[in-house]
C-alpha positions in Angstrom: 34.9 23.3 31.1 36.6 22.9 34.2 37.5 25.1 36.8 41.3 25.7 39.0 40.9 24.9 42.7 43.3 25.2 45.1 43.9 22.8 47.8 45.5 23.6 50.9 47.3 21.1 53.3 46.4 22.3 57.1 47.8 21.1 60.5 44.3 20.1 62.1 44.8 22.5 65.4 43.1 25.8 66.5 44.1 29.3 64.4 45.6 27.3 61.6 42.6 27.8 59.4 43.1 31.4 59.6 46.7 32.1 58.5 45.8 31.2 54.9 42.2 33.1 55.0 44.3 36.3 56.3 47.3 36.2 53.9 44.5 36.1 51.4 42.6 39.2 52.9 45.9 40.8 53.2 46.4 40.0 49.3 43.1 41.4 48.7 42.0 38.3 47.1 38.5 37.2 47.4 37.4 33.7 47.9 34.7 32.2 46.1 33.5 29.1 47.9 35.5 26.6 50.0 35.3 23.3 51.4 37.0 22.3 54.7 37.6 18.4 55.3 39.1 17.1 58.2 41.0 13.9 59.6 42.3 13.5 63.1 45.8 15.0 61.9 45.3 17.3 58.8 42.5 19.4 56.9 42.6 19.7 53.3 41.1 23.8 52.2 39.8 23.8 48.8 39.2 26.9 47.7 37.8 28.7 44.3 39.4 31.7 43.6 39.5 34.0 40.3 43.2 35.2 40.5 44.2 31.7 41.4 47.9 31.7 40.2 48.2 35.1 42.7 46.1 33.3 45.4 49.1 30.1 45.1 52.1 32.3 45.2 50.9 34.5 48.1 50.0 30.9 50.5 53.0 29.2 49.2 55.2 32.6 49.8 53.3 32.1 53.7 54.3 28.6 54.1 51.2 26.8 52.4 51.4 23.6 50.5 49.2 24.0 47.8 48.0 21.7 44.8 46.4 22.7 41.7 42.9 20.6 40.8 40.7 20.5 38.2 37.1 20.6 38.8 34.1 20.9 37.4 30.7 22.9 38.2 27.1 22.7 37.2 24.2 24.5 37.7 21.3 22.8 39.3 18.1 23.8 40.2 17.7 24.6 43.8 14.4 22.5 45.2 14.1 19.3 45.8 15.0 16.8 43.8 18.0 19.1 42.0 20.8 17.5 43.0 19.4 13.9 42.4 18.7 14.6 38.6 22.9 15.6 38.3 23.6 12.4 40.1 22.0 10.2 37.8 23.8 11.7 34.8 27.1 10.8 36.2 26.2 7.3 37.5 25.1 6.2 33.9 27.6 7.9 32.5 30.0 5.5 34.9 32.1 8.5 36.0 32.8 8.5 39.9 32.5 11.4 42.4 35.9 11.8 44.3 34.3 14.6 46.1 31.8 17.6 45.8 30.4 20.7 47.3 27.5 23.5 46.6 27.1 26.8 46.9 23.6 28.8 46.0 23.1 32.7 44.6 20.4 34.7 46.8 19.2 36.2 43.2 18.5 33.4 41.7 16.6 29.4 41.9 20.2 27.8 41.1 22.7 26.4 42.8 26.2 25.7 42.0 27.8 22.4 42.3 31.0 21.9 42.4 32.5 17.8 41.9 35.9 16.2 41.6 35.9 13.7 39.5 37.6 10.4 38.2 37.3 11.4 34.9 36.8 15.2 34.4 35.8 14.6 30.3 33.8 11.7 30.3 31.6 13.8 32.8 31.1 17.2 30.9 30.1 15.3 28.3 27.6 13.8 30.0 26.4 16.5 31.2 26.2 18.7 28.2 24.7 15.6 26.7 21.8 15.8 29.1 21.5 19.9 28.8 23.1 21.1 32.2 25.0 23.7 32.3 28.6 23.3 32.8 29.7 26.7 34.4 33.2 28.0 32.8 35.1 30.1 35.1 34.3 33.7 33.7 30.7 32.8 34.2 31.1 31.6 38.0 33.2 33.9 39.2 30.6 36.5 37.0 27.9 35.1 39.1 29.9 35.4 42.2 30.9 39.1 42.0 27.3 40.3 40.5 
């Protein structure tokens, strides 16, 4: 199953981070996780968000440019060694990592994951093949809320 992300194209100077993170508030829509990357010249937002068709219109409507990923997230067991056990699915499953990020729940021993990946298909069934659990979006954004 994968999951919407949004990605969001920022000048890299002071207060532009907030203007999308405030027309959100001001939407009352509630971010999930995020990712911030930088370069000398631009940031790229990604953000997880359950109304995500709202969340796009609202920071397009306030001057945003937004694209629409796919992603893909995993539960993992959050100790050592957690992550490294996900990595070696994907490696011999030949799929490459374009990017990834995490996340952990207070209530529980798991973490999320969160990965970009070359080929999306060829690694959820990988994955399921090994037993992880692929999180759809009703059950993340479940996890997230409660």
């Amino acid at each position: 199953m994968k999951i919407n992300q949004l990605s969001v194209f920022l000048e890299n100077k002071p207060g532009r981070l907030s203007e999308p993170c405030k027309a959100l508030a001001q939407a009352g829509i509630n971010i999930v996780t995020l990712s911030l990357a930088d370069t000398q010249q631009f940031g790229i937002l990604r953000l997880i968000i359950q109304d995500w068709e709202k969340a796009k219109q609202v920071l397009e409507a306030g001057g945003c440019v937004v694209k629409i990923t796919e992603v893909v997230a995993t539960e993992v067991a959050d100790r050592p060694g957690g992550l490294t056990e996900i990595l070696a699915v994907i490696e011999e499953a030949g799929v490459n990592i374009e990017y990834m990020y995490a996340f952990t729940f207070r209530s529980q021993d798991k973490a999320v994951l969160v990965f970009r990946f070359d080929d999306p298909e060829k690694a959820v069934e990988a994955l399921k093949a090994k037993d992880i659990n692929i999180l759809g979006p009703v059950e993340l954004y479940g996890m997230a809320s409660g």
